[in-house]
C-alpha positions in Angstrom: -40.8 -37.5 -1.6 -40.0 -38.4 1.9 -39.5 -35.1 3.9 -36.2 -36.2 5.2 -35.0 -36.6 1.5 -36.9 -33.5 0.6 -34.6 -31.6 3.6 -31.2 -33.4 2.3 -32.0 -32.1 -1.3 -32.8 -28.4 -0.3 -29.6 -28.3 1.3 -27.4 -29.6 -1.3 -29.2 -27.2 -3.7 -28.3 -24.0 -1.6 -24.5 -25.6 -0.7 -24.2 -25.7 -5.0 -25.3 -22.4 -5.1 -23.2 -21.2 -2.2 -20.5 -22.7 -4.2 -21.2 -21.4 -7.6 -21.3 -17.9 -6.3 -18.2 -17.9 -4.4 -16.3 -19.3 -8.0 -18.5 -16.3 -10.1 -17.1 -13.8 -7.3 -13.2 -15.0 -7.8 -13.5 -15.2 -11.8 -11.9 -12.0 -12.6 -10.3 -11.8 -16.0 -9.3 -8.6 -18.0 -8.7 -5.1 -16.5 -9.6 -4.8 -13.0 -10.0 -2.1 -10.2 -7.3 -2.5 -7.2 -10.4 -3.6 -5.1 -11.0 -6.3 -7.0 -7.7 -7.9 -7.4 -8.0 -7.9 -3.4 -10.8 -10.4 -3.7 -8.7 -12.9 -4.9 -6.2 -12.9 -1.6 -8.0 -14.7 0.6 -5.2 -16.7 2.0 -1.9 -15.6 3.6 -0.4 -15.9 -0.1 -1.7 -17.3 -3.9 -0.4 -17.3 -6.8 -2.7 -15.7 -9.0 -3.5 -17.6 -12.2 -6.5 -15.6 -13.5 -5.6 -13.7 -16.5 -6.0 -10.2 -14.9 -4.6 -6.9 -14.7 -4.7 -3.0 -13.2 -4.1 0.6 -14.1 -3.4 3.2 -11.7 -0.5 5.6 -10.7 2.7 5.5 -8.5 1.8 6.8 -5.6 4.8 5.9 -3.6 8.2 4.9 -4.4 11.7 5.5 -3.7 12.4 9.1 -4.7 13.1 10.1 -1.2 13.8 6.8 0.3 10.3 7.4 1.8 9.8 3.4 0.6 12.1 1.0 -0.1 12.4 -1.9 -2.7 8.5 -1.2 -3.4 6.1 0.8 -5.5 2.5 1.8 -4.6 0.2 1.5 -7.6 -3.3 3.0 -6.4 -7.0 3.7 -8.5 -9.8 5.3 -7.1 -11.0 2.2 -5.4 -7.8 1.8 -3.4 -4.2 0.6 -4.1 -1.6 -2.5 -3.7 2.1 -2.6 -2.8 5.0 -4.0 -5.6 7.8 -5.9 -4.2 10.8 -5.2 -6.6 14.3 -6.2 -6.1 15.5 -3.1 -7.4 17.9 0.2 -6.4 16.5 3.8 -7.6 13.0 2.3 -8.8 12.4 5.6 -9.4 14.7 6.0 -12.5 12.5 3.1 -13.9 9.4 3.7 -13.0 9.2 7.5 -12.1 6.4 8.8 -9.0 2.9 9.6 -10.4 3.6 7.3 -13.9 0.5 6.2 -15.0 1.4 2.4 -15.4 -0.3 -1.1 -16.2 0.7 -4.1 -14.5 -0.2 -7.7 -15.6 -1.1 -9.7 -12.7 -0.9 -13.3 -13.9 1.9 -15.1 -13.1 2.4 -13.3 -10.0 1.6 -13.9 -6.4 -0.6 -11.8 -3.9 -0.8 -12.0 -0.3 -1.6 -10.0 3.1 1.1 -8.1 5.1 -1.2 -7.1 8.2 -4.0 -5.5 6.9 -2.3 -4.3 3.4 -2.7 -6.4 0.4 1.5 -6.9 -1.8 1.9 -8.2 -4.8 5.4 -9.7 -5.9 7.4 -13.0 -7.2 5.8 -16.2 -5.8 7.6 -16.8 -2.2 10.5 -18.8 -2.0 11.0 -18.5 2.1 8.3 -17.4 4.9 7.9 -14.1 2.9 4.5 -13.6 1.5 5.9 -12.4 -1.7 9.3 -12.1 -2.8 10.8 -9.2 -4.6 10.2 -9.6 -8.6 13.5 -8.3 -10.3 14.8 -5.8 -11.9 15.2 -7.4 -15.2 11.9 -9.0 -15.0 10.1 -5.6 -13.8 9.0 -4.5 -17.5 7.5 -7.7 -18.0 4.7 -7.2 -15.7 4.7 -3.4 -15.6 3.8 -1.4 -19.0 4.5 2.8 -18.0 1.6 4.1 -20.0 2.3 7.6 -19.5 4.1 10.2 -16.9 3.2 13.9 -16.1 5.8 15.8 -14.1 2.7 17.0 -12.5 2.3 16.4 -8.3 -1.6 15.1 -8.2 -3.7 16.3 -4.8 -4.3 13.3 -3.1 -8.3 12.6 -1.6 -8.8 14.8 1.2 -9.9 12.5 4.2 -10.0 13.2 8.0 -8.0 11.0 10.6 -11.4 9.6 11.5 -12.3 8.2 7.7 -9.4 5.8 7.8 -9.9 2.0 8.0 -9.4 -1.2 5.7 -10.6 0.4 2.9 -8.5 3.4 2.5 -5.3 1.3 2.7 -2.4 1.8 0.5 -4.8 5.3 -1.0 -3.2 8.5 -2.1 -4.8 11.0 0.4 -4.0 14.7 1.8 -4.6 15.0 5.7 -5.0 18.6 6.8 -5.0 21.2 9.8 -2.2 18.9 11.5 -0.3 19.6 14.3 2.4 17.5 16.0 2.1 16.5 19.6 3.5 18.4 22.3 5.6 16.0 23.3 7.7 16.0 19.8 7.5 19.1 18.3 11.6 19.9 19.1 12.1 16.0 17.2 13.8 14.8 13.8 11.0 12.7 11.4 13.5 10.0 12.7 15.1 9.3 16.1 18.9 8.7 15.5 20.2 5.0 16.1 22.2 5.2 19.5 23.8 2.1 18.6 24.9 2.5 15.6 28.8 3.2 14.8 27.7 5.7 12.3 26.4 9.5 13.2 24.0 9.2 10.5 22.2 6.2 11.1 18.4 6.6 11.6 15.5 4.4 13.3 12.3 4.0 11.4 10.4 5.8 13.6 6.3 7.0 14.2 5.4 10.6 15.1 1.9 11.7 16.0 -0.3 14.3 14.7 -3.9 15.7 16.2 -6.4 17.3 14.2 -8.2 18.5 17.4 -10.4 15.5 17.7 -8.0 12.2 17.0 -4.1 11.6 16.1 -2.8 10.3 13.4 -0.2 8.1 13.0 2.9 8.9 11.0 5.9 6.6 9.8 9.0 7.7 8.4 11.9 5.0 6.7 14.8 5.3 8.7 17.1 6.1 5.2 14.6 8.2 4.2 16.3 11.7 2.3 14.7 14.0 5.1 15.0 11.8 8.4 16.8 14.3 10.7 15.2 17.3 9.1 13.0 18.7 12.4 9.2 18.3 12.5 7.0 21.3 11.6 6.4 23.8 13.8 2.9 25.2 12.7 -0.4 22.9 11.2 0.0 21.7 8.3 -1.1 19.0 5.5 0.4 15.9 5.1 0.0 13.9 1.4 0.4 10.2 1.3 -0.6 6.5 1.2 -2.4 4.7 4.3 0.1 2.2 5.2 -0.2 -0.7 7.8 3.1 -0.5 10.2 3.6 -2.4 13.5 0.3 -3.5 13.9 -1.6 -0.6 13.1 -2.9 2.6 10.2 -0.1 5.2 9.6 0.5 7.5 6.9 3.1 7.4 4.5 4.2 10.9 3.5 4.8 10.8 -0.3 6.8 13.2 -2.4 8.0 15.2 0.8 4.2 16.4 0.7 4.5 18.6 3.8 2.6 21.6 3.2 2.7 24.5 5.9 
């Protein structure tokens, strides 16, 4: 064989294989880890056709107005934000429900560097909000313990891409200097209203780095003053404004 034909042939071969592993690494089918259902969003947004689905709890959700029109759903090898169209999720689908949730039929895409999963988009959103009616279609409750789990303890330092949307505790906190006299929210100055809040990001140090935390502006304790002592924060690693923050969950501010 001619060497340039040899060359031409040994490249095609290791282009097919190339190809066939990149279509075995997307062919996920059954019940699947969080992790994995990330593999398949590889653009901004996709529907997702394979016949897949998760298990995990509700780390996050609307209880305290800490999230809003979203649940997390988080395993052990991370977790994935649900859009839902939907007032007092939390009636429906109670914090720290074990639940199942049937991905096919659904769409997934990237906000920042956290992966949402929703209704396939009908505007520039990268998912829209499924609704409320069609909620229990996708999402099975398998079982709920009143029960507050301890999230994974992690340091400031052990958060990237692959903690995001996890359940984690943060401990031996203590708010900046700068805002230790502040609200978890700094009140709207333009707003008509005296009780209208700005979502709004404090900062923590653990001695070595500072954490980044983000508080909804209608969340239930946004003008309650921020601790005065170290403490431990519990929540999910969320993506805000271009950058890691922690979600409190649950209130989860232990002194």
């Amino acid at each position: 064989m001619p060497r340039t034909t040899l060359y031409i042939s040994l490249i095609l071969s290791i282009l097919l294989c190339v190809s066939c592993d990149k279509e075995r690494h997307f062919e996920l089918t059954g019940d699947v880890s969080v992790a994995s259902l990330w593999s398949l969003c590889t653009e901004r947004s996709r529907p997702i056709k394979e016949d897949v689905y998760i298990s995990g709890y509700v780390v996050a959700n609307d209880i305290y107005k800490e999230l809003c029109n979203s649940i997390v759903i988080a395993d052990s090898s991370g977790g994935i934000e649900l859009k839902i169209e939907c007032d007092n999720i939390n009636v429906i689908v109670p914090l720290f429900s074990h639940v199942r949730l049937r991905c096919s039929g659904l769409s997934i895409g990237r906000e920042g560097n956290k992966v949402v999963i929703g209704a396939t988009p009908t505007t520039n959103y990268v998912v829209d909000r499924i609704t409320q009616q069609q909620l229990l279609n996708y999402l099975t409750i398998i079982d709920y313990s009143p029960t507050i789990p301890n999230g994974k303890d992690i340091h400031i330092s052990d958060i990237d891409a692959n903690k995001m949307l996890c359940y984690v505790a943060i401990h031996n906190l203590e708010v900046v200097s700068d805002e230790a006299t502040k609200a978890w929210c700094e009140r709207d100055t333009t707003s008509y209203f005296d009780e209208r809040y700005l979502t709004t990001i404090r900062h923590f140090v653990d001695g070595c780095d500072t954490l980044r935390v983000v508080t909804f502006k209608e969340c239930v304790y946004a003008s309650e003053q921020m601790p005065t002592q170290r403490c431990s924060l519990q929540g999910i690693i969320d993506w805000h404004d271009g950058d890691y923050a922690l979600r409190i969950s649950s209130h989860q501010i232990d002194k």
